[in-house]
PASEBA-1860 file (N, C-alpha, C; in nm, 3 decimals):
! residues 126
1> XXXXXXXX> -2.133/0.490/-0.983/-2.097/0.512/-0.843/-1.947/0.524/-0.832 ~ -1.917/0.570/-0.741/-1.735/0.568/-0.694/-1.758/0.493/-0.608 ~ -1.636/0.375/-0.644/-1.630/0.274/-0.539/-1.489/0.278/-0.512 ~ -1.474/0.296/-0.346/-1.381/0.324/-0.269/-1.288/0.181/-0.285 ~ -1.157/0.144/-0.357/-1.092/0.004/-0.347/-0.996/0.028/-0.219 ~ -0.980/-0.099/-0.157/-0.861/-0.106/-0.126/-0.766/-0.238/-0.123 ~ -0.650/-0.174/-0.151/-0.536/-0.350/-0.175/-0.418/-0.354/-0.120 ~ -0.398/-0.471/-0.117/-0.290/-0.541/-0.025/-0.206/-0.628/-0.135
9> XXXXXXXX> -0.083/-0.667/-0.143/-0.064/-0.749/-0.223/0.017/-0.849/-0.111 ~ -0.010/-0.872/-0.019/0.036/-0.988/0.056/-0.069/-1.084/0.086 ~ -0.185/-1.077/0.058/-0.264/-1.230/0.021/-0.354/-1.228/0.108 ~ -0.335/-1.098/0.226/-0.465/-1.113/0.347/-0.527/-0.988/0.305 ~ -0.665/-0.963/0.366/-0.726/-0.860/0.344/-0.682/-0.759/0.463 ~ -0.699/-0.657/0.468/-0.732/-0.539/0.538/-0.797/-0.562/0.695 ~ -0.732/-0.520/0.848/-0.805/-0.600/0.922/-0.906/-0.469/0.931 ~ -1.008/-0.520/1.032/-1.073/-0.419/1.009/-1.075/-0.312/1.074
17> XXXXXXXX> -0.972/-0.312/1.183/-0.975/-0.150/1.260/-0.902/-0.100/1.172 ~ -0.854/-0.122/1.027/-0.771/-0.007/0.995/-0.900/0.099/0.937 ~ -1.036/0.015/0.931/-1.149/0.153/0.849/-1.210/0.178/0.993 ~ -1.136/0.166/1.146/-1.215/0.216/1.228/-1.223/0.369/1.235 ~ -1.322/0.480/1.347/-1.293/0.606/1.344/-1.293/0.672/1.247 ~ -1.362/0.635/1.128/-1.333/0.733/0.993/-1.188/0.706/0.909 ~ -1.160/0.673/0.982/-0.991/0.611/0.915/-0.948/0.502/0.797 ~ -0.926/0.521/0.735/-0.924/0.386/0.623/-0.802/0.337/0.537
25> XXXXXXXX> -0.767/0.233/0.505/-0.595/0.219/0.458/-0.568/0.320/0.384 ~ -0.430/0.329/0.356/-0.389/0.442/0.254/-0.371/0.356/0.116 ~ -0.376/0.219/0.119/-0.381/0.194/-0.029/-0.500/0.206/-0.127 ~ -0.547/0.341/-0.088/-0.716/0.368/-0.180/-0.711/0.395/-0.301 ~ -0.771/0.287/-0.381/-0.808/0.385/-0.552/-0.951/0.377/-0.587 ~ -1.002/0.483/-0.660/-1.108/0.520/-0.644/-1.167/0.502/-0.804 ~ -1.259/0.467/-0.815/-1.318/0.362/-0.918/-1.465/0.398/-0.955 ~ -1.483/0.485/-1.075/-1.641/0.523/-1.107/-1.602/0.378/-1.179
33> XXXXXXXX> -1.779/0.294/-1.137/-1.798/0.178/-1.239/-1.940/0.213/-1.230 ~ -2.057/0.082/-1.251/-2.160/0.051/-1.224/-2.165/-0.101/-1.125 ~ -2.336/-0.072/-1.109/-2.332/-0.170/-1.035/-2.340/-0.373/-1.049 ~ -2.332/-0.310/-1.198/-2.281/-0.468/-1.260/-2.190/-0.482/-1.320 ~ -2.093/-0.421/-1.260/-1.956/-0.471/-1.277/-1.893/-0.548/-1.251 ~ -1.841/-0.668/-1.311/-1.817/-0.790/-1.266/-1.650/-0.790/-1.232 ~ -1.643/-0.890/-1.150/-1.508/-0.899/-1.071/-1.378/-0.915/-1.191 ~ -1.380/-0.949/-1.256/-1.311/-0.981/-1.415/-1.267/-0.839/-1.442
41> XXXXXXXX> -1.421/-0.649/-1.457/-1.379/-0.634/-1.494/-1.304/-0.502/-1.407 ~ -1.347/-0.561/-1.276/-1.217/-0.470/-1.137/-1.102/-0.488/-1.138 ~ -1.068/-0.649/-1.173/-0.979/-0.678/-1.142/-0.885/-0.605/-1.296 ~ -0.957/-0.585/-1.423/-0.877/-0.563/-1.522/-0.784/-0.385/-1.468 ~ -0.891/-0.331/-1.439/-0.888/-0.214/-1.351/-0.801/-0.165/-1.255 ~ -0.784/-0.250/-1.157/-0.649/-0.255/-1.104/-0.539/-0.331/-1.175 ~ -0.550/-0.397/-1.243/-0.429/-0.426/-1.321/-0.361/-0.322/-1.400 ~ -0.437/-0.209/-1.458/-0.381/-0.066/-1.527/-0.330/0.008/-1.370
49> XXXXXXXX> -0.368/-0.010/-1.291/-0.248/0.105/-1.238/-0.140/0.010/-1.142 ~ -0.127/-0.090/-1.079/-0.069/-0.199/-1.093/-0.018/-0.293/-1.165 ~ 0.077/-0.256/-1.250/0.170/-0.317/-1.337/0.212/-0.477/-1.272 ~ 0.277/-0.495/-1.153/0.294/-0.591/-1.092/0.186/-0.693/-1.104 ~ 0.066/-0.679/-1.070/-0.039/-0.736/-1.075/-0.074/-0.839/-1.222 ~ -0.048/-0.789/-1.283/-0.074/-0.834/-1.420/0.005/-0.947/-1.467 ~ 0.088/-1.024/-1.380/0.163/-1.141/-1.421/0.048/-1.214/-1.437 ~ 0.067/-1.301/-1.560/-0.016/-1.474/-1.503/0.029/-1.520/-1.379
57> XXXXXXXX> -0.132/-1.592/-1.358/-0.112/-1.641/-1.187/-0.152/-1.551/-1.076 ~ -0.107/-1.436/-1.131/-0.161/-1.352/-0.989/-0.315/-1.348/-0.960 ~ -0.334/-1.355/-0.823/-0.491/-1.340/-0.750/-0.548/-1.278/-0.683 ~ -0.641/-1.307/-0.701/-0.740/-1.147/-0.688/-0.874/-1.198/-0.589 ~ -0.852/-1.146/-0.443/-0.958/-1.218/-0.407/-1.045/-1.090/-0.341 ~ -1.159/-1.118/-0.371/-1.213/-0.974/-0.311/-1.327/-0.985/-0.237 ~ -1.314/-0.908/-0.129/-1.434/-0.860/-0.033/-1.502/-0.710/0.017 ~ -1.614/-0.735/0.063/-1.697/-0.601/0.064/-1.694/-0.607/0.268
65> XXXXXXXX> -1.614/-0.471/0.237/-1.631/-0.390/0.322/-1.734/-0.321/0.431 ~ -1.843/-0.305/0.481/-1.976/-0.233/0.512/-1.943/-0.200/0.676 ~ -2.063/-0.162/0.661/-2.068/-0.055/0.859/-2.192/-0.196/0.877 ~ -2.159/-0.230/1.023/-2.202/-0.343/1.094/-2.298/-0.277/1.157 ~ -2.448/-0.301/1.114/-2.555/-0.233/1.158/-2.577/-0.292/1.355 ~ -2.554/-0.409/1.382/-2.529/-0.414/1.495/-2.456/-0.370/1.628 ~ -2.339/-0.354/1.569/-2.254/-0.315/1.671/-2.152/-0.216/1.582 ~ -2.080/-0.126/1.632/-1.995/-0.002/1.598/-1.855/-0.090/1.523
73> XXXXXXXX> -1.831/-0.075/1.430/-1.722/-0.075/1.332/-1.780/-0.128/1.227 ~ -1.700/-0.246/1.142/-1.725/-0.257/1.001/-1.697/-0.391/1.042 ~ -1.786/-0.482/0.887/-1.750/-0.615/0.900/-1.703/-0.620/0.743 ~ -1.607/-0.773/0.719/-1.644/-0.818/0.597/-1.701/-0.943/0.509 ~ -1.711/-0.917/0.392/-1.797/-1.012/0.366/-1.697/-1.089/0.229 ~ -1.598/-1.202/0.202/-1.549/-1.239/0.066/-1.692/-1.273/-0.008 ~ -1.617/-1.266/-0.124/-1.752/-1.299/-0.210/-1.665/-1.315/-0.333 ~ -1.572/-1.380/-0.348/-1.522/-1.438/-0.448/-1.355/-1.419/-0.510
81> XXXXXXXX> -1.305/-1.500/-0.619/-1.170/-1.474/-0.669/-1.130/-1.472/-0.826 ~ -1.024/-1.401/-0.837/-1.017/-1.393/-0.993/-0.852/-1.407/-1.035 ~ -0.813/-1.458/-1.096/-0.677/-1.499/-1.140/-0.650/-1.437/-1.287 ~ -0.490/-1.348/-1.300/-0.472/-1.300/-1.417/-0.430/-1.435/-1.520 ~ -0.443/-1.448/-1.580/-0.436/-1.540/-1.726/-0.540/-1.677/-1.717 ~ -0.639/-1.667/-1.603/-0.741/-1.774/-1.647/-0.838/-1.753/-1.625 ~ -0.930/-1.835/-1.636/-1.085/-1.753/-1.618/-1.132/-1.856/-1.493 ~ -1.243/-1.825/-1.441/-1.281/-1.897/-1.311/-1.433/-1.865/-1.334
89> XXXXXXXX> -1.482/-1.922/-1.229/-1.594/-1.952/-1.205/-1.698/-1.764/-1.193 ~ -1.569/-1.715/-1.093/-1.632/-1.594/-1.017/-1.582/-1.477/-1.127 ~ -1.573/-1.491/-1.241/-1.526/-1.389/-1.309/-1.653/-1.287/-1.347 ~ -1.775/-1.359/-1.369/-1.862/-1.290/-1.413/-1.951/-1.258/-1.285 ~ -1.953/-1.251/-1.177/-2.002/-1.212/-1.061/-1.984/-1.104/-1.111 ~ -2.144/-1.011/-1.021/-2.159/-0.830/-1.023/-2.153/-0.787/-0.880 ~ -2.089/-0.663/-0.873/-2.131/-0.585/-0.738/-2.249/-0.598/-0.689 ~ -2.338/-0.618/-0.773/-2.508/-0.607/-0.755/-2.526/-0.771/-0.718
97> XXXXXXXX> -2.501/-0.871/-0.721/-2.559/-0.988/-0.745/-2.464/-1.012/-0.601 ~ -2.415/-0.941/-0.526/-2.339/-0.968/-0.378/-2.422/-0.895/-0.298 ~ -2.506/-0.813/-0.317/-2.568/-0.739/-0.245/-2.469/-0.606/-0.201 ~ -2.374/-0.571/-0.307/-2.296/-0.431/-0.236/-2.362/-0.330/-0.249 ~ -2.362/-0.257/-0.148/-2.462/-0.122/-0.151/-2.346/0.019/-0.133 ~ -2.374/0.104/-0.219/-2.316/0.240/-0.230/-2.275/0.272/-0.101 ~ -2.122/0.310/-0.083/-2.092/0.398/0.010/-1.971/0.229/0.135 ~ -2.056/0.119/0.079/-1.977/0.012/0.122/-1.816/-0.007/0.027
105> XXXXXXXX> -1.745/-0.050/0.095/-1.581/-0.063/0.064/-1.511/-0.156/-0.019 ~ -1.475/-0.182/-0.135/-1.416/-0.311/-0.141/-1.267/-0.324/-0.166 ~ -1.218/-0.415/-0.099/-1.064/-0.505/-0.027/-1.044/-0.578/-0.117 ~ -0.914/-0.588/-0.197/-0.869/-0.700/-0.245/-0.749/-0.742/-0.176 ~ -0.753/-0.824/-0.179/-0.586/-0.924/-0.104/-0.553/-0.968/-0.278 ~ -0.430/-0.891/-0.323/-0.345/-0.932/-0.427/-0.221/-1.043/-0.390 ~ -0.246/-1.197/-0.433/-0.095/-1.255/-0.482/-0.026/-1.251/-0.550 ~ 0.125/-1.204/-0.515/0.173/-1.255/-0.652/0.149/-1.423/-0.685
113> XXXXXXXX> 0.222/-1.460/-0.825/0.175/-1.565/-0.858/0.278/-1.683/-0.810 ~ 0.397/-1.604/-0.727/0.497/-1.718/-0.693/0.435/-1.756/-0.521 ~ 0.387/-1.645/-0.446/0.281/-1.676/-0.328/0.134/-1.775/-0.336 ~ 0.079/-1.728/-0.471/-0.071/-1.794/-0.456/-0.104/-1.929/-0.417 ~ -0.234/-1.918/-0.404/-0.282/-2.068/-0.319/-0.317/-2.119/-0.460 ~ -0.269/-2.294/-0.467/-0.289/-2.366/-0.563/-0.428/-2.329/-0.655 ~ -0.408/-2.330/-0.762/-0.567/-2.295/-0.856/-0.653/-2.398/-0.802 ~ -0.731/-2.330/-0.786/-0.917/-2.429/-0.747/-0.929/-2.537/-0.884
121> XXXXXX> -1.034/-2.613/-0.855/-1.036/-2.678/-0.966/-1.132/-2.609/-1.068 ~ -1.195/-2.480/-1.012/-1.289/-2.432/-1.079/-1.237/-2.311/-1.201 ~ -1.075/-2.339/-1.149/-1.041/-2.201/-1.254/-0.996/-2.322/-1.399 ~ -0.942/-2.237/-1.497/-0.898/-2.336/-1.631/-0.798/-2.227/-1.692 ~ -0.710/-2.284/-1.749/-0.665/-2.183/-1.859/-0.732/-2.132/-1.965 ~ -0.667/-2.027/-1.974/-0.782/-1.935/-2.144/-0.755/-2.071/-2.286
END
């Protein structure tokens, strides 16, 4: 599938009128994977065209995007985080095991690692 990314590296996600009207951020990169692709290996993914990204410490928190079958715009949904130089809990999470469905969006909010929120206790060093 092509999965539509989008990122921020100031630590919040995307609000959501910016995907109102057909309209959607301009920080888009566009990503043939599958649908068990785990967050570990998106995040390696944007780390090749984001050089910055790739310090230890930096974080990776990501959410899915979708059209709000109730009412007109988009909602989102987090569904987990990933840190460059350690491993965590949510590393092996799949697109598929969140319920993302084709044609839905996914947002990362990038920290650097001098911004990030203290490590969980669930992450460890390699």
């Amino acid at each position: 599938l092509l999965l539509r990314v989008f990122t921020t590296n100031n630590g919040r996600h995307h609000r959501m009128d910016e995907f109102s009207r057909g309209n959607v951020p301009s920080s888009e990169l566009q990503i043939y994977t599958w649908m068990d692709a785990t967050l570990k290996e998106l995040t390696s993914l944007v780390k090749e065209v984001y050089p910055e990204a790739r310090k230890k410490g930096t974080h990776f928190n990501f959410a899915i995007v979708f059209t709000d079958l109730k009412r007109p715009g988009y909602r989102v949904k987090e569904i987990g985080s990933t840190m460059s130089g350690r491993k965590g809990t949510d590393d092996s999470m799949t697109l598929q095991s969140q319920k993302f469905q084709i044609g839905d969006y996914l947002d990362i909010a990038i920290t650097p690692p001098n911004r990030a929120p203290p490590p969980s206790s669930r992450m460890r060093p390699y």
